[in-house]
C-alpha positions as CSV (number, residue, x, y, z in Angstrom):
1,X,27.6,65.7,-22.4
2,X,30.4,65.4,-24.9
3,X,32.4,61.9,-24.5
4,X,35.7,61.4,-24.9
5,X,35.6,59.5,-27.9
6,X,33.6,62.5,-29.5
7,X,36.1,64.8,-29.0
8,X,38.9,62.7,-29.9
9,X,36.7,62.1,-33.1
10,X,36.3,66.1,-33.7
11,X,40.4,66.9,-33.2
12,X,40.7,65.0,-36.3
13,X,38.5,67.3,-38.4
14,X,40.8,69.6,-40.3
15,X,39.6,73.1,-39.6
16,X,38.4,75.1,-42.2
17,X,40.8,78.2,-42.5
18,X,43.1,78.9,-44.8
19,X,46.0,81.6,-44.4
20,X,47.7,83.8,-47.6
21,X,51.2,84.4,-47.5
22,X,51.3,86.7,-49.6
23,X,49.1,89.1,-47.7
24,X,50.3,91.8,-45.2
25,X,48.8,90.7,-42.8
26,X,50.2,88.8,-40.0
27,X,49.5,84.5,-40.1
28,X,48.2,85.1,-36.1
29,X,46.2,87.9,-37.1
30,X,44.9,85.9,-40.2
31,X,43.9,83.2,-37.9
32,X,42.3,85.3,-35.0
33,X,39.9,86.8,-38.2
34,X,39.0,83.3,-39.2
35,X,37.9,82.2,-36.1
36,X,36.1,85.4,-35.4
37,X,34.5,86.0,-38.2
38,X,32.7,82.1,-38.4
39,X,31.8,82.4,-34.7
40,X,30.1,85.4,-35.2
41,X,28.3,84.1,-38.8
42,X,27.2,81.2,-37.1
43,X,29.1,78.8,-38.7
44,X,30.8,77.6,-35.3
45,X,28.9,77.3,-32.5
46,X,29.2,77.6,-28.7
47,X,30.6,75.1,-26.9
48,X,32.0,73.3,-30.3
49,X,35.4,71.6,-30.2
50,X,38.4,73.8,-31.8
51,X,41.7,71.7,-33.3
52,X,44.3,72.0,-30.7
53,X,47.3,74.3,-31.6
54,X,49.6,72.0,-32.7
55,X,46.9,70.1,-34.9
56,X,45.8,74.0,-36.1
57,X,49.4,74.3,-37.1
58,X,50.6,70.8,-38.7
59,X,47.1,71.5,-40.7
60,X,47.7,75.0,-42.3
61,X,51.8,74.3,-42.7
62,X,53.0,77.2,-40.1
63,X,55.1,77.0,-37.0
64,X,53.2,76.7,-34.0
65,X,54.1,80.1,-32.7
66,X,51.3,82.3,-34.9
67,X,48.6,79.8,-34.0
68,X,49.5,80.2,-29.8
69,X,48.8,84.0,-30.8
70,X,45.5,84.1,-32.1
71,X,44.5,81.0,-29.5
72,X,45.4,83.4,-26.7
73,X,43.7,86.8,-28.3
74,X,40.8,84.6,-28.7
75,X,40.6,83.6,-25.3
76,X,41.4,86.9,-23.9
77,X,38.6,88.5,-25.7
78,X,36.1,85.7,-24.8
79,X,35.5,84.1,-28.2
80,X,37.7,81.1,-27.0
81,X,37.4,78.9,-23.5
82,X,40.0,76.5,-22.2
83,X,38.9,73.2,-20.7
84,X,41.6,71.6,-18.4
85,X,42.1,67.9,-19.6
86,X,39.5,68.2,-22.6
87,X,41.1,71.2,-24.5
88,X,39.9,74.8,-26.1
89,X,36.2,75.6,-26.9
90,X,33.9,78.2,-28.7
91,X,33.0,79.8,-25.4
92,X,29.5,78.4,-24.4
93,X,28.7,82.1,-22.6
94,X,28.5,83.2,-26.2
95,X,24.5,84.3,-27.0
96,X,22.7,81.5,-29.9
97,X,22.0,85.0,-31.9
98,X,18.9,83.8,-34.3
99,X,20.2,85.9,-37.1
100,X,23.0,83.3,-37.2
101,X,21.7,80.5,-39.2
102,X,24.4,79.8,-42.1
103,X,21.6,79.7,-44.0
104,X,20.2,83.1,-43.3
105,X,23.8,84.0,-43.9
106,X,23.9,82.8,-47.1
107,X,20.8,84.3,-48.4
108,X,22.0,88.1,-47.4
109,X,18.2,89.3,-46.6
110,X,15.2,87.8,-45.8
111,X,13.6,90.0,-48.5
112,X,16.1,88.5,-51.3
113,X,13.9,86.2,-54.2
114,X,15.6,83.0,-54.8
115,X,14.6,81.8,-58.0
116,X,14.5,78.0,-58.3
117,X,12.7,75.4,-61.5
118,X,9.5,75.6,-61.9
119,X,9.5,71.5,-61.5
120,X,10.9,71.8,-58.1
121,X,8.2,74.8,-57.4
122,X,5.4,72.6,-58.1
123,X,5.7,70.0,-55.7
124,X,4.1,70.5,-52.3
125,X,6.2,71.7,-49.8
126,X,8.1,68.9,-47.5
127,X,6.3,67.5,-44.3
128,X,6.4,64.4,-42.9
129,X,2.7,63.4,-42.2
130,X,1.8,63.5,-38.2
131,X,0.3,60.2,-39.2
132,X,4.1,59.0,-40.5
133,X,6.0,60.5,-37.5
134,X,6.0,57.2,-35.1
135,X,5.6,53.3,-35.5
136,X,2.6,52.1,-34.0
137,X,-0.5,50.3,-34.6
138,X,-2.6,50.5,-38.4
139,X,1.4,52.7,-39.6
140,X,1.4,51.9,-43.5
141,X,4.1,49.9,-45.2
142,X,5.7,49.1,-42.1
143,X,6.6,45.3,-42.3
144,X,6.6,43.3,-38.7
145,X,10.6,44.3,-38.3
146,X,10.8,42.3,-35.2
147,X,10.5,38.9,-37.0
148,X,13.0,39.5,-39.5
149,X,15.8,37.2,-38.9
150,X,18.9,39.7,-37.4
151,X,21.3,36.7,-36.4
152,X,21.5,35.5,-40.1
153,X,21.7,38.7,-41.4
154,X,23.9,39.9,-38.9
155,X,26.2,36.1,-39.8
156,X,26.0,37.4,-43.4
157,X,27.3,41.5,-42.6
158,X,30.2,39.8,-40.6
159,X,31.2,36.9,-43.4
160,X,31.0,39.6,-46.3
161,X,33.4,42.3,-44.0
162,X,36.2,39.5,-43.1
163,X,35.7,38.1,-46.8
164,X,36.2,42.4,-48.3
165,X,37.6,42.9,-51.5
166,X,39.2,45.5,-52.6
167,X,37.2,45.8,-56.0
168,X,34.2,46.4,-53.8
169,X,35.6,49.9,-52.9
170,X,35.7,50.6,-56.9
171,X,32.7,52.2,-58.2
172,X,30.4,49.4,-59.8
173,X,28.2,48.5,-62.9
174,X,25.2,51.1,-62.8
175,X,22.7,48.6,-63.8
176,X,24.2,46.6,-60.3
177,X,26.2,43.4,-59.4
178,X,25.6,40.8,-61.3
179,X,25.1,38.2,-59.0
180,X,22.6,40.0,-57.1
181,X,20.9,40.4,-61.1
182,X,20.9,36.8,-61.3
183,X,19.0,35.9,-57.4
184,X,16.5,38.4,-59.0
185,X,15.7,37.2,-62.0
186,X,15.6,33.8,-60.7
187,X,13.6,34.6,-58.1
188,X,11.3,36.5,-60.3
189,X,10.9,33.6,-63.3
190,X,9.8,31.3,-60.5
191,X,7.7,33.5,-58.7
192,X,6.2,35.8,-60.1
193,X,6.4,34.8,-63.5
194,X,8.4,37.7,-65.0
195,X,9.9,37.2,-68.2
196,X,13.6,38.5,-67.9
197,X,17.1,37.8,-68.1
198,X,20.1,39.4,-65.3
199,X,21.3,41.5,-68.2
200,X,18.0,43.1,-67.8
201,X,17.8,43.8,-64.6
202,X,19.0,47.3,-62.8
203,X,19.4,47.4,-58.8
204,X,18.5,50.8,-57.3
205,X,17.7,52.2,-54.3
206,X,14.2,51.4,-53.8
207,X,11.1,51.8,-55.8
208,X,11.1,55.7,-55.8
209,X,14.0,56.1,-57.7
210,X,13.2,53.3,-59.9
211,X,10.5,55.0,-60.8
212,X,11.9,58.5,-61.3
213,X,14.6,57.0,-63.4
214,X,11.5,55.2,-65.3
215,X,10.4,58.7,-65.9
216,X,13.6,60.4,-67.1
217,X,13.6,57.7,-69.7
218,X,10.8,57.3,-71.2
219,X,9.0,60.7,-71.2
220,X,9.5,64.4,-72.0
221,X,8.1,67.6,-70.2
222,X,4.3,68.1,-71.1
223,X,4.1,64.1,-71.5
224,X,0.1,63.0,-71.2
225,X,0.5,60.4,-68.4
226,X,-2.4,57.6,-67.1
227,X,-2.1,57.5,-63.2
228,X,-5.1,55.1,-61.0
229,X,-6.9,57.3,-59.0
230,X,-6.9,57.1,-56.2
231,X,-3.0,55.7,-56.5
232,X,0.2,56.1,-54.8
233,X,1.1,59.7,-54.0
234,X,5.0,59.8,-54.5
235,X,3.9,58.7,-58.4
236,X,2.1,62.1,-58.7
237,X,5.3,63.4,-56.8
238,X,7.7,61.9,-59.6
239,X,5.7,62.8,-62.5
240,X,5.1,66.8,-61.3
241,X,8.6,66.9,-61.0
242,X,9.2,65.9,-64.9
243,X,7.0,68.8,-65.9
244,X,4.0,65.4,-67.6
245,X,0.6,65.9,-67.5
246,X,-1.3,63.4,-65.0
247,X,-4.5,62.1,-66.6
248,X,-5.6,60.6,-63.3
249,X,-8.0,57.4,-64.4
250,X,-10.5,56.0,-62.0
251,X,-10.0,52.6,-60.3
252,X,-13.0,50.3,-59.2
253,X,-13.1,46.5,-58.1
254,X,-11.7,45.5,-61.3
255,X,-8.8,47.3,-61.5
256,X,-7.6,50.8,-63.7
257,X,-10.5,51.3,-66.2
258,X,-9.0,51.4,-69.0
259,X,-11.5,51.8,-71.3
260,X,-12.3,54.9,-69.4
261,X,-8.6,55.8,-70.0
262,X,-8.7,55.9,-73.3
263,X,-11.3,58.2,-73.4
264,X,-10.0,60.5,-71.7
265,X,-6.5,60.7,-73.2
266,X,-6.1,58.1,-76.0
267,X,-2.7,59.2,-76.8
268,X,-1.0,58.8,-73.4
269,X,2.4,58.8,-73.5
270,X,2.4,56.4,-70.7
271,X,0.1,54.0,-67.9
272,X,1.4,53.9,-63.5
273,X,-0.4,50.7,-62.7
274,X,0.0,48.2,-59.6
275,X,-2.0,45.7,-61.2
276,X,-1.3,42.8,-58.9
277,X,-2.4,44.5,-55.5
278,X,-3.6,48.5,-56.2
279,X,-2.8,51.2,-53.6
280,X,-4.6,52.1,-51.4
281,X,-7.9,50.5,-52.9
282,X,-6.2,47.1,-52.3
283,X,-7.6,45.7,-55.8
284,X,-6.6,43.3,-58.3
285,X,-6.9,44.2,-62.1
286,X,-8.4,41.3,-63.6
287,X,-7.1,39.6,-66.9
288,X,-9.2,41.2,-69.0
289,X,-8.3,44.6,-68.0
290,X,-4.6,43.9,-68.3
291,X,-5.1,42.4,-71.9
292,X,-6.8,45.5,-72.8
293,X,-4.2,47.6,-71.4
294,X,-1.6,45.8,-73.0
295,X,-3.1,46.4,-76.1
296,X,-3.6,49.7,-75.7
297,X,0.1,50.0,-75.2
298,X,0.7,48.5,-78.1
299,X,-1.2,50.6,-80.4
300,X,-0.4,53.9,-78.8
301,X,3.2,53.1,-78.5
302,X,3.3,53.5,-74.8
303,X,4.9,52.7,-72.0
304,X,3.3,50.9,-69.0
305,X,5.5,51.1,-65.3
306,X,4.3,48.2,-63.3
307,X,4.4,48.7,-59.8
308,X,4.8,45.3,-58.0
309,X,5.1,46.4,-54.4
310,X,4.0,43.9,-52.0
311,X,2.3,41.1,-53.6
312,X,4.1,38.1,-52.1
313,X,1.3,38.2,-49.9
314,X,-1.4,36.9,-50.8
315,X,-3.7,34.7,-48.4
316,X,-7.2,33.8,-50.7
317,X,-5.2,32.3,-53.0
318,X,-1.9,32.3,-54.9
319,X,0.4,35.5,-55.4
320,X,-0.8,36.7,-59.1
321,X,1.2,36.4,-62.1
322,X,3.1,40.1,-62.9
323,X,1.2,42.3,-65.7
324,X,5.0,41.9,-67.5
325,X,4.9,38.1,-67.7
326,X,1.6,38.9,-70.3
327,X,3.6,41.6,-72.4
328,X,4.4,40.7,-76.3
329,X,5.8,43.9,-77.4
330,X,8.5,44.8,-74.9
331,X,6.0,48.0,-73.2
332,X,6.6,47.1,-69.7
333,X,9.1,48.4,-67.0
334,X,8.5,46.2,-64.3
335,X,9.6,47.7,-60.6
336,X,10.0,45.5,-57.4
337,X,11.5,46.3,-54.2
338,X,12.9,44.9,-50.7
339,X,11.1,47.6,-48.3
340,X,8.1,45.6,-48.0
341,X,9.6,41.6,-47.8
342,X,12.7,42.9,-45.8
343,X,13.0,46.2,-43.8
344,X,13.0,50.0,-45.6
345,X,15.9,51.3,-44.3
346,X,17.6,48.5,-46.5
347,X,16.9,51.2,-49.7
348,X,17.3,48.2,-52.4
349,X,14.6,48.0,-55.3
350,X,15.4,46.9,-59.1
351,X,13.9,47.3,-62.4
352,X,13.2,45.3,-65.0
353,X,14.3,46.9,-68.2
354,X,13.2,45.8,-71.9
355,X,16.4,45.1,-73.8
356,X,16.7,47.7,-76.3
357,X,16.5,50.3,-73.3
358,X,19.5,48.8,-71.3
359,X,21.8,51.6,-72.4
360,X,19.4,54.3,-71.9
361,X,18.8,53.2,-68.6
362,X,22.4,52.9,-67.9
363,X,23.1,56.2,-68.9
364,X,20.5,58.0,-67.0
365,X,21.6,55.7,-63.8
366,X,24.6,57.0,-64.0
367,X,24.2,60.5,-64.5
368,X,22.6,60.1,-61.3
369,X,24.3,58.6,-58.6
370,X,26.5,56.0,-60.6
371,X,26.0,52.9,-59.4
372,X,24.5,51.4,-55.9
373,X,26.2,50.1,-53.0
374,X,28.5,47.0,-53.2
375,X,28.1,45.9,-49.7
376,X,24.4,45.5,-49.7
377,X,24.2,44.0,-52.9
378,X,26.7,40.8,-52.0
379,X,24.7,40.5,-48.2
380,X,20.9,40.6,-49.9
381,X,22.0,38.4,-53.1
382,X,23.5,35.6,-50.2
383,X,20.4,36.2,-48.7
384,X,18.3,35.0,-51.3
385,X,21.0,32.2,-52.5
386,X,21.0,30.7,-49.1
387,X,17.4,30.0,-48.9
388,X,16.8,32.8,-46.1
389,X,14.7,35.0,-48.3
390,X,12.0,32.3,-49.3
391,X,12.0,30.9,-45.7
392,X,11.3,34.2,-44.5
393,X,8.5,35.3,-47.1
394,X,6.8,32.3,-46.2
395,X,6.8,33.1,-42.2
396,X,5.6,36.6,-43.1
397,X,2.9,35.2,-45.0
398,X,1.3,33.5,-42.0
399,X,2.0,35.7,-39.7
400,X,0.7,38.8,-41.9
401,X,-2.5,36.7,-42.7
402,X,-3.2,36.0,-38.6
403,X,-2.8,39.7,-38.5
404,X,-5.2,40.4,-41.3
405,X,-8.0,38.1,-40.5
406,X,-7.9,39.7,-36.8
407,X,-8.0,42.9,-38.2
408,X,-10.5,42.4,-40.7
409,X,-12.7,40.0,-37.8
410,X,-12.5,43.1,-35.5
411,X,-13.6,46.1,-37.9
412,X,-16.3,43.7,-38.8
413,X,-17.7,43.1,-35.5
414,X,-17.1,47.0,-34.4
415,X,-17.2,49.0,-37.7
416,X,-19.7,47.4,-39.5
417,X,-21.9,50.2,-39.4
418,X,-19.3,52.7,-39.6
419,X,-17.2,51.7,-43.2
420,X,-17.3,49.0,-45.8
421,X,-13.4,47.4,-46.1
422,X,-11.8,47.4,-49.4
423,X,-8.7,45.5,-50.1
424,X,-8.7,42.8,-47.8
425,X,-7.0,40.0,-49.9
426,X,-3.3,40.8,-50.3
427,X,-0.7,42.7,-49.0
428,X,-0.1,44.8,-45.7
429,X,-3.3,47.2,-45.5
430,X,-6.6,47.6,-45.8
431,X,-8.7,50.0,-46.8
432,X,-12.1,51.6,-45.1
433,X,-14.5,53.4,-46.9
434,X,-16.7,56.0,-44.5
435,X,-20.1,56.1,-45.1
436,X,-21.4,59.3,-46.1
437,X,-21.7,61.5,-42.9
438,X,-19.8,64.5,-43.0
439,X,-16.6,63.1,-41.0
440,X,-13.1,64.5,-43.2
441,X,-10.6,61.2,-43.5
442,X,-7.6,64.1,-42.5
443,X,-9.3,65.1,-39.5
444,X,-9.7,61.6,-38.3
445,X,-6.2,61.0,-39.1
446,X,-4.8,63.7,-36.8
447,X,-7.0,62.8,-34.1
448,X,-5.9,59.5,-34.3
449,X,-2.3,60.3,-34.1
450,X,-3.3,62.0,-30.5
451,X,-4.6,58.2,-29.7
452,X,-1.6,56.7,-30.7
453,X,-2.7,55.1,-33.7
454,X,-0.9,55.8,-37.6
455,X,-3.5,55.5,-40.1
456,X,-3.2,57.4,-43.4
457,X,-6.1,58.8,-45.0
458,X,-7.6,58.2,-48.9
459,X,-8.5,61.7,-50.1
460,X,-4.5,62.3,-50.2
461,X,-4.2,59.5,-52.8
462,X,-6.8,61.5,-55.2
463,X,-5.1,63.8,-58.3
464,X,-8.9,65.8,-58.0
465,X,-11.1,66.3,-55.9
466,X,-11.9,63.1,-53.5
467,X,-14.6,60.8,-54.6
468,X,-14.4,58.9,-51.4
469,X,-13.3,59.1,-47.9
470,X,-11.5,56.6,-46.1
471,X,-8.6,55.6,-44.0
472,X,-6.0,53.0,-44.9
473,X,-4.9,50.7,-42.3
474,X,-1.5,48.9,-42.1
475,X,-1.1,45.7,-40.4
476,X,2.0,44.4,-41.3
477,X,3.9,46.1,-38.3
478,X,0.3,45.3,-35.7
479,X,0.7,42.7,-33.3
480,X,-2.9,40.6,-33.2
481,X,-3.0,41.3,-30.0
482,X,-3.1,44.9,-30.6
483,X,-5.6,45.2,-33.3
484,X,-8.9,44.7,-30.7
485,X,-7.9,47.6,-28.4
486,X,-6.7,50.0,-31.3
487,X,-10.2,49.2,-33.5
488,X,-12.0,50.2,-29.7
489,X,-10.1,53.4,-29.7
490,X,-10.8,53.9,-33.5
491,X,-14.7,53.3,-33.1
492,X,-14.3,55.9,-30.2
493,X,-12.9,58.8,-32.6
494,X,-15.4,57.8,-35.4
495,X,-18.5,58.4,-33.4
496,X,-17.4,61.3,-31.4
């Protein structure tokens, strides 16, 4: 049911007519076709809120009197209804017609051929994955939201509204604010032993569009492009909609194989690697491999995007030095983001940007969406100055590492026979490789979802056809005293 504080919200919305003086037609009569004429398209619907008459009137600069016409023809005819105490409606006995859709409207005929780019015709069509569609036990790169620390960020939400100024309402630097630049690259010198400066760094709204504005910059349609395969889908996404050429590269304990790489496409305009923690093979390119990539950078004069998604955590050992930190000639566009250390919906990622591209980047930024959101910026950078962002990496650490070993414990004792685990070392998943006995990874996948568990499968991470089949398991947002029960239930769809 509609509250009060709804409707008084909707009176405010100006309505969306417009009246000609100059025609010879009556104003009441212009105002009754108005109103008819988006009821019957669709465009209001029954039971929606209509501005009162003298709200009507003030808005389209007439006296009342014309407006009190075409309120009561409407009503008389049965378009309108009157609600005592709440005020005038589209009449809820009106039919839902299905034809109605503004969109349908819009369009003209169902038989009409609506031309659109070929970029945006290449990519599969939207669906959210039944895997995706609620959080729950093995969900991937869901972090444990319920021990992030709410109070302090909730503290830090309230001090930055009292504290408002009125330059943050002004549009902002597209690379970002600087003192949110500067918490990163401190943060990133110390830590993950990135080489950078603030100037270099550009805040955007998560890793997705950092890469896609990686893309924009540094290649052209029909680019030749290295991608790991398997790797991260929404990569393939980003690089089908820029028209490049994925030369998808295999991936085995080691790490991209380059060597392989070059084989297959020397040239490459440019390398996707997550070198410190791969996805969804979980693997960590050794040293050598990332000297000879950066070599082969080098003497191809091309560009390699380093993915640095969630390797904070790390449990064998220490969190691995970035693929950047090794890079001599300027080739690497580093990308981080907050989804994984902090919660999604926060939308906050950054780039790091070699010098001599600042401007380009800049530009493209800005062509885009201009710059990010002040608010968010100020509340993440106290974050991090306050100490709140290193005490809560470190709590995640343990908690995620309980989590892991359980996990890992569990599929041992229950799955051994089943799948060998891949991945185990870092980060928020782990991968399982099925042995060889017919089962489809997608079809486990759905049956899972009817079980209540979220696990995604491998063979959609492939470019080609699928080498292996597997399932990839999150942990991050599984309790340990969840993992047991779920791995019983998983055992039970495996050998069904």
């Amino acid at each position: 049911m509609t509250t009060s504080s709804t409707l008084n919200s909707l009176r405010r919305i100006p309505a969306l007519l417009a009246v000609d003086r100059g025609s010879p037609d009556p104003l009441h009569q212009q105002i009754y076709e108005s109103y008819r004429t988006r009821i019957l398209c669709g465009n209001l619907r029954p039971g929606e809120l209509i501005p009162s008459s003298r709200e009507l009137a003030r808005d389209l600069e007439v006296s009342r009197m014309p407006v009190l016409n075409a309120y009561s023809q409407l009503l008389a005819e049965g378009y309108f209804e009157s609600r005592v105490g709440s005020g005038t409606f589209v009449a809820s006995s009106l039919p839902r017609r299905p034809n109605s859709h503004p969109a349908e409207v819009a369009v003209g005929t169902r038989s009409e051929v609506r031309v659109i780019s070929a970029h945006a015709s290449c990519l599969p069509k939207y669906e959210r994955p039944v895997w995706a569609e609620s959080l729950g036990p093995f969900q991937v790169g869901q972090p444990a939201l319920e021990e992030f620390p709410l109070r302090i960020w909730s503290k830090l939400v309230s001090r930055y509204a009292r504290n408002m100024k009125v330059s943050g309402l002004q549009y902002g630097n597209p690379l970002g604010s600087y003192e949110l630049r500067q918490a990163i690259a401190t943060y990133l010198r110390t830590s993950r032993s990135v080489r950078c400066e603030p100037q270099q760094i550009m805040i955007v709204s998560g890793s997705q569009q950092a890469l896609d504005i990686s893309v924009r910059v540094l290649l052209d349609a029909d680019a030749q492009v290295w991608v790991e395969e398997p790797g991260y889908w929404l990569v393939h996404h980003v690089l089908k909609a820029a028209g490049c050429r994925i030369v998808p590269v295999p991936v085995d304990k080691e790490g991209l194989m380059v060597a392989i790489g070059t084989k297959l496409c020397r040239n490459a305009r440019a390398a996707f690697v997550a070198p410190s923690h791969q996805y969804p093979l979980g693997v960590t390119m050794n040293v050598s491999r990332r000297l000879q990539l950066l070599e082969w950078a080098e003497k191809a004069r091309a560009w390699i995007i380093e993915d640095d998604y969630d390797s904070e955590f790390r449990y064998d050992a220490l969190p691995i030095a970035s693929l950047q930190g090794l890079d001599r000639s300027a080739r690497v566009i580093y990308v981080g983001t907050f989804s994984k250390v902090l919660f999604p919906s926060l939308r906050l990622g950054y780039i790091v940007v070699p010098r001599d591209l600042l401007e380009r980047f800049a530009a493209v930024r800005q062509s885009m969406d201009l710059c990010p959101a002040d608010a968010t910026q100020a509340i993440v950078a106290e974050f991090i100055r306050e100490g709140h962002f290193a005490r809560h990496i470190r709590k995640m650490r343990t908690i995620y590492a309980t989590r892991r070993r359980v996990l890992v414990d569990e599929i041992q004792r229950q799955l051994g026979d089943l799948c060998r685990i891949v991945g185990a070392e870092a980060g928020m998943h782990v991968t399982l490789l099925m042995r060889s006995d017919g089962k489809r990874d997608q079809e486990i996948a759905v049956k899972a979802t009817e079980r209540k568990l979220w696990l995604s499968p491998l063979s959609l991470s492939y470019i080609g056809t699928p080498s292996q089949q597997g399932l990839v398991l999150g942990f991050g947002n599984t309790r340990e005293e969840q993992i047991p029960g779920a791995v019983r239930v998983l055992k039970r769809i495996l050998t069904a």
